[in-house]
Structure formats: C-alpha cells, structure tokens
C-alpha positions, 0 to 999 in steps of 0.5 A: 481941425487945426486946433484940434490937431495942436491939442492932440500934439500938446498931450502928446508932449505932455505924455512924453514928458512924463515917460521921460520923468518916469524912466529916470525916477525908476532907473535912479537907485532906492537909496540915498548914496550916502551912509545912513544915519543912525538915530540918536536914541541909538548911539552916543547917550548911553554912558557906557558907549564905546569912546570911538561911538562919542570922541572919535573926530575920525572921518569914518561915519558913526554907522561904521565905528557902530559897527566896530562896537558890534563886532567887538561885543561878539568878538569878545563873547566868543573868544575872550573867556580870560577877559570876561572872566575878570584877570586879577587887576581888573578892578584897577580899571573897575572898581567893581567888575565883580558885581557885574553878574549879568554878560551884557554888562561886562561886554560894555565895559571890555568894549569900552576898554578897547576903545579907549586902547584905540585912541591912545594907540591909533586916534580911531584912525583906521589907516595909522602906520607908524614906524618902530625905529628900535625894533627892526626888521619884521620878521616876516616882511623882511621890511622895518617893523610898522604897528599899523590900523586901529590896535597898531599890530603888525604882520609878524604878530602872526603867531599871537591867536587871530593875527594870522589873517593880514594878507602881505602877498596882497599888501606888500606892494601897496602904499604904506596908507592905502586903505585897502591894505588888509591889515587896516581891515577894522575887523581883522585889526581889533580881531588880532588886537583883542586876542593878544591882549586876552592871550596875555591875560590868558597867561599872566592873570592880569592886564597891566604888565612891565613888558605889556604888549601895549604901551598904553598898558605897562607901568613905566617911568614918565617920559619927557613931555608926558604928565599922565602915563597913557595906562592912567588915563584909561584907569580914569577913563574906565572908572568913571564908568557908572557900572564901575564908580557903583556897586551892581545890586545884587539879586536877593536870595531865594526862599527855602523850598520848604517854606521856612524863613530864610536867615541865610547871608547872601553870598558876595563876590570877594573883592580882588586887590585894587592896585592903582598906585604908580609904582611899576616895580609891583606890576608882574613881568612875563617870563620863560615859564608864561610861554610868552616871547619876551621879545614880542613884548617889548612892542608898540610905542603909542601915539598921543 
C-alpha cells in the first residue's frame, strides 16, 4: 500500500512539474525580443542598395535602415515629380539617368542619392543635432538654430513642403539628443529632407546650387582640411552605380501595323549636359525671381 501510495505521490510531482513548465511556456511571449533579422538574400547584395543598407555602423538594426529605403522609395514615388523627372544636372551624378525608362530604376538611384546625402550630413545617426553658430536664432524656437536627425533640418524649415510636422510644443523641453524628439523621427526627418530638396529643383531645374540647401550640394572653394568637396564624393558615389556607369538598353521599336518592314530609327533620349568640373562660378544661384528665401539657403554646415 505504502508503494503503491509513494507511486501515485511521484506522477503527482511529475504532473505538477509539467503544469508549471506549461504555464510558462504559454504565458512567454511568441517572439523573440530582439529585432528580427533579415535574410541576406534581401538586403545588402544589390549594387544598387542605399548606403545606410551597406555603410552605415549606426546602432540601428538593418531591419530599421531597411525600412527608411522603403519609405524613401514611396516617398519619392508620391511626392518628388521634379526628382523623377530628371532636374538638368542629373547626369552629373548619373551619366545616363536618361536611359532609365523603367520607375523602379530611377527610385534606386534618388534613394541612393539620398542616402549618401544622410551620410555626409548626419553619419546615418538619427539623433545628430549640431549647432549653426552663424545662423542665429531659430525663427520659431526662439533658441540658437540646431540642423538635427538624418537630413539635418530644423523647426523653422516649416515653410519648405513636408517640414511643418516636427512637434517643439512637444519637443522643447527635452534633451537636445533625446530620441523621442519628434524631429529625429526618421520618417518625418527624410520626409522634410527630401521635399526641399524636390522643392529646390521644382524651382531651379537643377540639384547642385551656389546657395544650396545643403552643404554637400553646392559647389564652393575647399576649405582648410578638406581634399574632396562633399558634392564630389556623392558625384563618385553615384556614378559608379552599375545603371549610371552603362547605358539602360533600350526596347527595340515596334513593327508596322500593317505588316511592312520597319526601317524607322529608334527614337533616343537626348543626352543633357554632363557638367562635372569644379568650377562654382557656373553652377545656378537661386534668386527673387525662384520664389526662393535666399536666407533659407545659406544653411547646414555638413559633418564629415
């Protein structure tokens, strides 16, 4: 009786044991608290891939900058016409932008414009804030002018389409770095970023300006230290971009409809000015008449 009492106690632990094991299994949550990976066959091996997707050594996961591709593609899908459409100095940056007939293609090569813009102006660092000592005061913080997140804007770019969405009721009482500052918002960030620069070539038909925008766009004189100018580099960058180092083919033309040979010449792209010497005195400068604020211009120092 005794034994057969000790048997019964035994299964009783064992069951028990197993009751406990279960609950935790089914209470744990089911998935991995780390960000997933993704596979390698997705990311990283087309020569075309953003630079955040294969030079960034930013702490945010491959999964994050992937998606900053993929709300940069729709992005400029949606809203950047003036990019897509080719401004007259593209083929500075891609020989032969031209060629490109299918959309796919030319939102490789503005997305991985963009990127190579983030890593001269913020190193792929979401939370970079840098201080503009010559431009004084933010017009609507009151507070010294700081270009901040992954295109360096600041609140009082409100005016440019797409910048009006950064929160400083929200912000202003933050630390200058702390992430949750709506203006380091990746989305919102590249958002405003890319619409001035579609704005700008909206007006001016081109990307490389005297005044630009962006530092890493203009043309200018070197400055001490400096053996490339930023806006050559992504000029190497881009170019060396299979779809811009060779000529997309082109689709040949289609037969008659009434049967007879065709001896018709395919039509082709004109080829527009491929201005690449460093001589800033030839590049456009925005005026009055481009309903541009020269002011606004004269912004953002990049960090190299």
């Amino acid at each position: 009786m005794y034994k057969k009492k000790l048997i019964i106690k035994k299964i009783n632990i064992v069951f028990n044991f197993i009751l406990i094991i279960a609950a935790l299994v089914l209470s744990s949550p089911s998935y991995s608290a780390e960000t997933p990976r993704i596979p390698a066959h997705l990311i990283g091996l087309s020569p075309n891939a953003p630079r955040w997707e294969t030079k960034s050594k930013s702490f945010e996961s491959l999964q994050s900058r992937k998606s900053w591709t993929i709300f940069t593609r729709d992005f400029l899908k949606n809203n950047a016409t003036s990019l897509l459409n080719g401004p007259k100095d593209v083929t500075t940056f891609c020989k032969h932008y031209f060629t490109l007939t299918e959309l796919e293609h030319k939102l490789d090569f503005w997305t991985y414009f963009i990127s190579a813009v983030v890593q001269l102006e913020s190193d792929f660092n979401m939370t970079t804030s840098y201080h503009e000592s010559s431009l004084g005061d933010d017009e609507l913080t009151k507070r010294p002018v700081r270009s901040e997140g992954l295109m360096q804007v600041s609140y009082q770019d409100k005016h440019y389409p797409f910048c009006d969405q950064f929160n400083w009721e929200e912000d202003k009482n933050k630390e200058i770095n702390d992430p949750t500052k709506t203006i380091f918002n990746p989305f919102l960030n590249l958002a405003c970023g890319i619409g001035i620069i579609n704005n700008l070539a909206q007006k001016t038909n081109h990307i490389i300006l005297q005044n630009a925008y962006y530092d890493v766009l203009r043309y200018r004189s070197k400055r001490w230290g400096e053996d490339q100018l930023p806006v050559d580099k992504i000029i190497a960058w881009t170019q060396s971009l299979p779809m811009c180092k060779n000529p997309q083919p082109t689709q040949p033309p289609n037969p008659p409809l009434d049967g007879s040979p065709n001896n018709s010449i395919p039509i082709t792209q004109p080829q527009q000015p491929n201005i690449i010497e460093n001589n800033f005195n030839t590049f456009p400068i925005a005026d009055e008449n481009s309903d541009i604020i020269l002011e606004d211009l004269f912004k953002h120092e990049t960090i190299i």
